[in-house]
C-alpha positions as CSV (number, residue, x, y, z in Angstrom):
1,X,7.7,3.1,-15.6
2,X,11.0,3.4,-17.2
3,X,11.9,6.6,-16.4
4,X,13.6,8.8,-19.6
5,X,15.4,10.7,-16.8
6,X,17.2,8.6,-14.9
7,X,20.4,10.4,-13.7
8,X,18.1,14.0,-13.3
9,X,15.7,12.0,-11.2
10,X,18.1,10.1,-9.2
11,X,17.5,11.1,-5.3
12,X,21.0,12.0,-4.8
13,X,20.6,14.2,-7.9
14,X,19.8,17.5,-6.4
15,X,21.9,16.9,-2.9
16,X,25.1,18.7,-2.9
17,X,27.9,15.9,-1.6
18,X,28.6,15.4,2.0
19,X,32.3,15.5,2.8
20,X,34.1,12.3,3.6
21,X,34.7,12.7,7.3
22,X,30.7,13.6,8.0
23,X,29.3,10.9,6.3
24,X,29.2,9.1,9.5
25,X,29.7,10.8,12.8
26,X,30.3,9.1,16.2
27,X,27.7,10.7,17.5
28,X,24.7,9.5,15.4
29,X,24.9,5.8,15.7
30,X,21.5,5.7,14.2
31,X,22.8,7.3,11.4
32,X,25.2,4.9,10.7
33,X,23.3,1.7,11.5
34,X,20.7,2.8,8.4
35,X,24.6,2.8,6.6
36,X,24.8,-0.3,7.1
37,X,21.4,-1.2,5.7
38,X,22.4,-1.6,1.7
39,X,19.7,-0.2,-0.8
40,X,18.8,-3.8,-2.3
41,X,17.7,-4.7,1.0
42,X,16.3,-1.3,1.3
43,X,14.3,-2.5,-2.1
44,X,12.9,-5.7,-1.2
45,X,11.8,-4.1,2.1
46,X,9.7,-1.6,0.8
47,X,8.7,-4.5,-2.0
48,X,7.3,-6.3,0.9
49,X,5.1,-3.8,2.5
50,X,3.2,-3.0,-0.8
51,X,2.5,-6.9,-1.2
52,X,1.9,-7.4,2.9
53,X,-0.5,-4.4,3.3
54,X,-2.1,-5.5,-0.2
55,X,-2.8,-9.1,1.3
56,X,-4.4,-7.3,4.3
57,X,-6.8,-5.7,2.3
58,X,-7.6,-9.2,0.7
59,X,-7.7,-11.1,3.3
60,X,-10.9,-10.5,4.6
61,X,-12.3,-11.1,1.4
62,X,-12.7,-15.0,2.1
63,X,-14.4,-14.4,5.7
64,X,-17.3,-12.6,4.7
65,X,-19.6,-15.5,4.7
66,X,-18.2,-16.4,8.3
67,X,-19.0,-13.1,9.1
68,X,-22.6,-13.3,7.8
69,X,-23.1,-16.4,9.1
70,X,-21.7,-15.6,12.5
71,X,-23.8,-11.6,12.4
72,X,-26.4,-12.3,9.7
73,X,-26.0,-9.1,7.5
74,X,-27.2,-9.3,4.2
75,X,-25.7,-8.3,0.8
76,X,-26.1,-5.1,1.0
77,X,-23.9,-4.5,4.4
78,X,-21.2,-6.6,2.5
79,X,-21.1,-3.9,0.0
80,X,-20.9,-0.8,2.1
81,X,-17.9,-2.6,4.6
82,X,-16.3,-3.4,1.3
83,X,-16.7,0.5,0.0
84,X,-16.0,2.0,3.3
85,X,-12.2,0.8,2.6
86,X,-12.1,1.9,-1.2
87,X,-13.7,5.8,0.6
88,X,-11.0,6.2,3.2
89,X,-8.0,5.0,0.9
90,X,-8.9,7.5,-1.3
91,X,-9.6,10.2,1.1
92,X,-6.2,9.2,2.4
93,X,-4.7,9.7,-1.2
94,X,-6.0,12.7,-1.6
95,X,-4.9,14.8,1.5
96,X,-1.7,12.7,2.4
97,X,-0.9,11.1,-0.8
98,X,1.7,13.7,-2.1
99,X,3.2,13.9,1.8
100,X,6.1,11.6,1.2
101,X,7.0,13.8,-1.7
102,X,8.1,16.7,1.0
103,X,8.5,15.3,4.6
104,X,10.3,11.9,2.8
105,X,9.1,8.0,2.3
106,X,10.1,7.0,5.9
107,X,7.7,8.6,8.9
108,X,5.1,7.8,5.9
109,X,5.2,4.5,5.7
110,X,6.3,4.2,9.4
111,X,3.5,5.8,10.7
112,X,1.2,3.2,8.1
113,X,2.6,0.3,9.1
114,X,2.0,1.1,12.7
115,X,-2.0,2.0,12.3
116,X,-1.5,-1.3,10.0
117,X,-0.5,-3.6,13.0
118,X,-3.1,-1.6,15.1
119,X,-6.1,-2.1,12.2
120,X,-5.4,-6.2,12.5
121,X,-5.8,-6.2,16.3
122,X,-9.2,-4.5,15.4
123,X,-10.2,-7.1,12.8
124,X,-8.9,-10.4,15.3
125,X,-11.0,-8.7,18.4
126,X,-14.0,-8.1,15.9
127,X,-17.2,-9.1,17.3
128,X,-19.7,-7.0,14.7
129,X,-19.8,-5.1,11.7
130,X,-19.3,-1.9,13.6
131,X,-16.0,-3.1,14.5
132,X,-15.4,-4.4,11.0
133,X,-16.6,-1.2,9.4
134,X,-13.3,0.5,11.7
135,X,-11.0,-1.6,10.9
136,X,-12.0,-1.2,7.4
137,X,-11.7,2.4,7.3
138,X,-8.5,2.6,9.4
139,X,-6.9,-0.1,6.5
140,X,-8.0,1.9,3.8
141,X,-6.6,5.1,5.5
142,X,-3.2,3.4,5.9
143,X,-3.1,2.1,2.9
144,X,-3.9,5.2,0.7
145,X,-0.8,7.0,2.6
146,X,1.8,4.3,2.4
147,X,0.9,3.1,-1.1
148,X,2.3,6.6,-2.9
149,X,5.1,6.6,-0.4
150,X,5.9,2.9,-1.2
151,X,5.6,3.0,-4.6
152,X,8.1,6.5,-5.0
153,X,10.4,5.3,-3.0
154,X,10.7,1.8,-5.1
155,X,11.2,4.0,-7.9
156,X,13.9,6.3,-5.9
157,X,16.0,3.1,-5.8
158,X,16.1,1.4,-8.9
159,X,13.8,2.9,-11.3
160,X,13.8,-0.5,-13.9
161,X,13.1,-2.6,-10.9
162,X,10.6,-0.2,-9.1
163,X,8.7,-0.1,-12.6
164,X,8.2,-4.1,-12.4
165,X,8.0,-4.2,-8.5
166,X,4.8,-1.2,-8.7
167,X,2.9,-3.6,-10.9
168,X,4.0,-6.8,-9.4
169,X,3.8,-6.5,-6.2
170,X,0.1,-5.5,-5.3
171,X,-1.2,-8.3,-7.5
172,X,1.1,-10.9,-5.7
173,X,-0.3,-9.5,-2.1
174,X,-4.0,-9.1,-3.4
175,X,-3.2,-12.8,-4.3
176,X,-1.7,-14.1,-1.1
177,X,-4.2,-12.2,1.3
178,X,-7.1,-14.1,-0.5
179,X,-5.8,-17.7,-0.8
180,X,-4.4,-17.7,2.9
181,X,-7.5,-16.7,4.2
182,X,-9.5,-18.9,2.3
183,X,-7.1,-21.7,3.4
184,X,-7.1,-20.6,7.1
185,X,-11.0,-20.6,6.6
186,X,-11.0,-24.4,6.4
187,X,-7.8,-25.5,7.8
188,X,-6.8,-23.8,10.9
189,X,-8.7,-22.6,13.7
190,X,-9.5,-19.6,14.1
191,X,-9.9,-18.6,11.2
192,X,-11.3,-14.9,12.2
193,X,-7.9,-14.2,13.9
194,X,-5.0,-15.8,12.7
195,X,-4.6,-14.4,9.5
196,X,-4.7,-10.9,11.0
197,X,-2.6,-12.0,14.0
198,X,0.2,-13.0,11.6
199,X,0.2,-9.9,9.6
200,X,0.5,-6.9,12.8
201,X,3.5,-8.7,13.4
202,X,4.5,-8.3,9.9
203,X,3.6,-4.9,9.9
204,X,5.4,-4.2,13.6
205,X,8.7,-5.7,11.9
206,X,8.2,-3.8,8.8
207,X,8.0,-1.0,10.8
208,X,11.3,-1.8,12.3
209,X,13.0,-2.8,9.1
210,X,11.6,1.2,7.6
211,X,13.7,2.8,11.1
212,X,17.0,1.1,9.7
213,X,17.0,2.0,6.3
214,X,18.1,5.6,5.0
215,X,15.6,8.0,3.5
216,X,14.8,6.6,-0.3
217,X,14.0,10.3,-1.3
218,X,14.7,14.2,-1.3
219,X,13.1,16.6,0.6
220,X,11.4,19.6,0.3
221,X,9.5,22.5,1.4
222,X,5.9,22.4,1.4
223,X,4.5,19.3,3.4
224,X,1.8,21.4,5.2
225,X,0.3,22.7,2.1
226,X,0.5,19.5,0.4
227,X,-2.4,18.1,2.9
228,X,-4.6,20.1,0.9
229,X,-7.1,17.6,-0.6
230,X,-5.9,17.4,-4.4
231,X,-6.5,15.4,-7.9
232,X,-3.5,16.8,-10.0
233,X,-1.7,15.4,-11.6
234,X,1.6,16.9,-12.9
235,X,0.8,18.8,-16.4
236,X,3.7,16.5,-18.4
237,X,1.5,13.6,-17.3
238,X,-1.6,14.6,-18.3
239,X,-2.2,13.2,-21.6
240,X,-0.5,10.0,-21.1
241,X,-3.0,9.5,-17.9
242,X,-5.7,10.4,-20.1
243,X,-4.9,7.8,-22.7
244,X,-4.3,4.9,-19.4
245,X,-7.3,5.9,-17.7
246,X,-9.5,2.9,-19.7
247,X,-6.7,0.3,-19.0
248,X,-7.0,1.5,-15.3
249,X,-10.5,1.7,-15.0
250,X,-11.4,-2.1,-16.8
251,X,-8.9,-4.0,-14.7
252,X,-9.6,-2.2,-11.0
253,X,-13.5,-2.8,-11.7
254,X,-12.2,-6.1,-12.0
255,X,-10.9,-6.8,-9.4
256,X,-13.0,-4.8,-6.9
257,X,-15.9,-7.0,-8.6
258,X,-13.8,-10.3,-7.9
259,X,-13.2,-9.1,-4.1
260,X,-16.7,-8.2,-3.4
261,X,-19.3,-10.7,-4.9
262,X,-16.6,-13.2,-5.7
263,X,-17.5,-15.6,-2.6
264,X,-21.2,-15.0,-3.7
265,X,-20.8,-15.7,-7.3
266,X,-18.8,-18.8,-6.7
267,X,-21.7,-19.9,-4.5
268,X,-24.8,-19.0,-6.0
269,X,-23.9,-19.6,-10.0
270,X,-21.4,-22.4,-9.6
271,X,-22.4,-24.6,-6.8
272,X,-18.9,-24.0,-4.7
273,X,-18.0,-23.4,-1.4
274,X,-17.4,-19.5,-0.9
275,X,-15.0,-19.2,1.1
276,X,-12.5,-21.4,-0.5
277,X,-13.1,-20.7,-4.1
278,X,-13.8,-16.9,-3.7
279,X,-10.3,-16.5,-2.0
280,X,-9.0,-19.1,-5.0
281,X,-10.8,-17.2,-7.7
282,X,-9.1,-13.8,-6.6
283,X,-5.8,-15.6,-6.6
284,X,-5.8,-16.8,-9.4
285,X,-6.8,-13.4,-11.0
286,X,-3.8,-11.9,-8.7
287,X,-1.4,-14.3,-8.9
288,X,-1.6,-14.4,-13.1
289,X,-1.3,-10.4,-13.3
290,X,2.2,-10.9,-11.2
291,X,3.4,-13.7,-13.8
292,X,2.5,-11.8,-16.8
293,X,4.4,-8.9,-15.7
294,X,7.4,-10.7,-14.6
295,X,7.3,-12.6,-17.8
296,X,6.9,-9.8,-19.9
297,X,8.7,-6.7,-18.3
298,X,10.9,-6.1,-21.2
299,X,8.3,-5.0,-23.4
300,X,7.4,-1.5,-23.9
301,X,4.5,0.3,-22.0
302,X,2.7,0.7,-25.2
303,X,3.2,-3.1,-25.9
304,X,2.2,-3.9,-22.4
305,X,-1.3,-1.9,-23.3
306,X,-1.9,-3.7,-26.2
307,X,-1.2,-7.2,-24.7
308,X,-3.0,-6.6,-21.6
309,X,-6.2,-4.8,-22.8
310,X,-6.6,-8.0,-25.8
311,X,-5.9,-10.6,-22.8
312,X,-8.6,-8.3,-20.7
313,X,-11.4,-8.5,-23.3
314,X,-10.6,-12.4,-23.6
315,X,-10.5,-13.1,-20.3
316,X,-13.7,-11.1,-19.5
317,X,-15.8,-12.8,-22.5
318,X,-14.3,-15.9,-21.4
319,X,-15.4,-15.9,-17.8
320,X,-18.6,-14.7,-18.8
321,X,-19.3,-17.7,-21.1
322,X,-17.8,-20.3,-18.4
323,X,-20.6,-18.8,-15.9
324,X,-23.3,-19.1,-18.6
325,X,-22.4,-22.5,-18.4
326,X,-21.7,-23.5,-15.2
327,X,-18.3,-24.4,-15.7
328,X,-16.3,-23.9,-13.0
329,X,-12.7,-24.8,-14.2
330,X,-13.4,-22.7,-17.4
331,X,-14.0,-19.2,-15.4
332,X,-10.7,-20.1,-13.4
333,X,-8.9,-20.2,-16.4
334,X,-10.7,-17.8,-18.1
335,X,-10.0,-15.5,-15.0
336,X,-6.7,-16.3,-15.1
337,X,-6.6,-14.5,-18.6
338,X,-8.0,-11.5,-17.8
339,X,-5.9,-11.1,-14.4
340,X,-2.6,-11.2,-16.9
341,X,-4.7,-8.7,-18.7
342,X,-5.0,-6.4,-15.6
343,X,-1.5,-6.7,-15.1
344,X,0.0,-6.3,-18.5
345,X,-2.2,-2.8,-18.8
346,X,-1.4,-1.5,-15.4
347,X,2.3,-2.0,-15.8
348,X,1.7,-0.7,-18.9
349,X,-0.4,2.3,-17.9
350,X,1.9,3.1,-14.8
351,X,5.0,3.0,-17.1
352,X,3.3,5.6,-19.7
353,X,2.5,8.3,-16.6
354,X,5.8,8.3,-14.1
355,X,7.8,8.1,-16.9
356,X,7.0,11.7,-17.8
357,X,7.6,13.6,-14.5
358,X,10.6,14.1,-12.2
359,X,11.5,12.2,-9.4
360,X,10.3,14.4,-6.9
361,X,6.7,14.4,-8.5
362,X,6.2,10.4,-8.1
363,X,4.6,10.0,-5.2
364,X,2.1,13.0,-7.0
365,X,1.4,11.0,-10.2
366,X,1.1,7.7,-8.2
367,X,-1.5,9.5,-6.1
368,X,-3.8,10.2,-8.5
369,X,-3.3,6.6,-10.7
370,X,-4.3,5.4,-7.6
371,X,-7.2,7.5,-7.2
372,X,-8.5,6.7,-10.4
373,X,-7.8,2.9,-9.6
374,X,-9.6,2.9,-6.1
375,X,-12.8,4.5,-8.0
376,X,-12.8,1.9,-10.4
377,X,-12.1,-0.5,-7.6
378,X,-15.3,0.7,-5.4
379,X,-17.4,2.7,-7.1
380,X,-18.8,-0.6,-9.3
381,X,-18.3,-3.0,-6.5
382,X,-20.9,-0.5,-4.9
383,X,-23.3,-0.4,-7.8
384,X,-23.2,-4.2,-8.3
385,X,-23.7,-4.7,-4.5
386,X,-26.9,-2.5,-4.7
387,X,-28.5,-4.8,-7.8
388,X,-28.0,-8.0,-6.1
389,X,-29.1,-7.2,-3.0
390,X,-32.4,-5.7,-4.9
391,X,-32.6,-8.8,-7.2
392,X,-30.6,-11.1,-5.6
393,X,-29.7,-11.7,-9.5
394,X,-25.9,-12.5,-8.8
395,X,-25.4,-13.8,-12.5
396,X,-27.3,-10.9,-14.4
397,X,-25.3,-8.4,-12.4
398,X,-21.8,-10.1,-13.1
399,X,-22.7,-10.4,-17.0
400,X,-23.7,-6.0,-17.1
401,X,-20.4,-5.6,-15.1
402,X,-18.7,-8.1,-17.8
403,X,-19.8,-6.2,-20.6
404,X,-18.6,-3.0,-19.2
405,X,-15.2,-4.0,-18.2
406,X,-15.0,-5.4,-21.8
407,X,-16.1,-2.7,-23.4
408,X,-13.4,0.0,-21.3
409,X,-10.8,-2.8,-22.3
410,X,-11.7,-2.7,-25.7
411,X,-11.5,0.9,-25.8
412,X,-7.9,1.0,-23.9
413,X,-6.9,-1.6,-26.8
414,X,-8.2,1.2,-29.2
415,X,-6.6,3.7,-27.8
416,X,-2.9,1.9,-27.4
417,X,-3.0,0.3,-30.7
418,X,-3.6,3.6,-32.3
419,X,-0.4,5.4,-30.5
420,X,1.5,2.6,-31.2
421,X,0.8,3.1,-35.1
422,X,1.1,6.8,-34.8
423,X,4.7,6.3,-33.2
């Protein structure tokens, strides 16, 4: 997401300079404390609330079969409290995603990381899936409004390093939410509230941390009608959002597919425990995206498309095979491929869109790559939850959703490999 613009988009581009001697007043010692708070810290603080609230939404991902064992839901419930999250995070995108764009990144992602800490005290009390269906809904309604916010405001600081940090850091929490809770499942006690207890008080300090920085972004006029539910992207966008959405779409189905029947497919096809090696399987997918990104941030977006899409259709074909075969330390690998994949095309495809539109229209454009991500993220998970709990075929249904996400990646290939000989 190198931006092409980066002294028009700076934040402080549009601000006319304060003078000197108002910069900080004696009678705003708020003001000044949030002076004092430097914007690399200011960085790595927002940095750390897009991987802490992506490992909460991981996290349960490992204690769904302690759930069923403990409330003896089947499959199908599994599904729906796994959609119910991808539904409210993109209702959330959709009315308050652009909010941050007008009212500025701070009561945003204040107000998030509060209902955050809130949403964990939910999911340690839990004591059925009605309570776990809330908590659900209330994560993926912070979630959706912080993640835009987050994600401008990275990009308000340091465009280069909010490029990388966008595509880094949700991998590296998706990762860390699923291999501490699988670790906590069969380590620690308590597993069912531990994890979550840890993580309000991350979000209560994160919270804190957001009071004491100063406002990553600009202003403006507007924040009322921008509640209006909305899918638009900003017209320079458009095409270049076009040509991503495949890249998008293969890797969240993906990973929506790994978070969802994960546990189960570890179980039922490859004789392993599924708690530990669901949450292992999804970190390893996470954890490799975040590598390949860091290790290859210096490429071009178009590059990144190329690479990740061919890595995608590898992985996918590969883990496919390894399950055909029972081979357990195959698919890891295999999944550890595609996950570089993912990440290599969404850095990639978030790079091609936000590098087209000002900065005041970021939190917009991330909006609706999220959008399109979230779909991809439940709307399979959904469809695959529906056949195996009709079949209770858990290897049929992960080889159709394998050969779709290979075929979208092979498309997004296509379609980057062609602009890149047309440049």
């Amino acid at each position: 997401m190198t931006c092409s613009t980066a002294a028009a988009n700076s934040p402080t581009a549009s601000v006319a300079p304060t003078p000197k001697k108002e910069r900080v007043s004696t009678h705003h010692p708020a003001a000044a404390r949030r002076d004092n708070v430097g914007p690399a810290a200011a960085f790595w603080l927002l940095a750390s609330i897009t991987i802490s609230f992506l490992a909460g939404s991981s996290a349960p991902t490992p204690l769904y079969p302690v759930y069923q064992s403990l409330w003896g839901f089947s499959p199908a419930t599994l599904t729906v409290i796994f959609a119910v999250y991808a539904v409210a995070l993109l209702a959330s995108l959709l009315v308050v995603g652009r909010l941050s764009d007008h009212v500025g990144r701070r009561p945003v992602l204040i107000v998030a990381a509060i209902v955050q800490a809130i949403t964990m005290a939910l999911f340690s009390t839990a004591d059925g899936v009605g309570t776990l269906l809330l908590a659900r809904v209330l994560q993926g309604l912070a979630t959706g409004a912080a993640i835009g916010a987050v994600g401008a405001g990275m990009l308000d600081l340091h465009s280069e390093r909010g490029a990388v940090a966008n595509a880094v850091a949700p991998a590296m929490g998706t990762a860390l939410g699923a291999v501490v809770g699988g670790v906590m499942v069969h380590f620690l006690p308590h597993p069912t509230q531990l994890v979550f207890d840890m993580l309000a008080l991350i979000y209560l300090a994160q919270a804190l941390g957001v009071l004491l920085i100063r406002e990553p972004g600009t202003r403006r006029p507007g924040a009322v009608a921008s509640l209006r539910p909305a899918w638009q992207a900003p017209a320079a966008s458009r095409v270049s959002l076009i040509a991503a959405a495949p890249m998008l779409v293969a890797g969240w189905a993906l990973a929506g597919f790994y978070a969802s029947l994960g546990p189960a497919l570890m179980h039922r096809v490859l004789g392993l425990d599924a708690s530990l090696a669901g949450g292992l399987a999804l970190f390893l997918l996470a954890g490799s995206a975040s590598a390949a990104v860091l290790a290859l941030r210096r490429n071009n977006d178009r590059q990144l498309r190329v690479f990740g899409a061919a890595a995608l259709v590898a992985g996918m074909t590969g883990s496919l095979v390894a399950l055909a075969h029972e081979a357990a330390i195959a698919f890891f690998v295999s999944s550890m491929v595609a996950g570089a994949g993912f990440g290599l095309g969404f850095q990639g495809a978030v790079r091609s869109v936000v590098a087209k539109v000002h900065a005041v229209e970021r939190a917009a454009v991330l909006s609706v790559v999220f959008i399109v991500s979230y779909l991809a993220l439940g709307l399979p998970s959904i469809a695959a939850g529906v056949v195996v709990a009709r079949t209770g075929d858990v290897f049929d249904t992960a080889l159709g959703f394998g050969v779709l996400v290979v075929a979208l990646a092979a498309a997004a290939w296509h379609l980057a490999a062609r602009r890149h000989a047309d440049a």
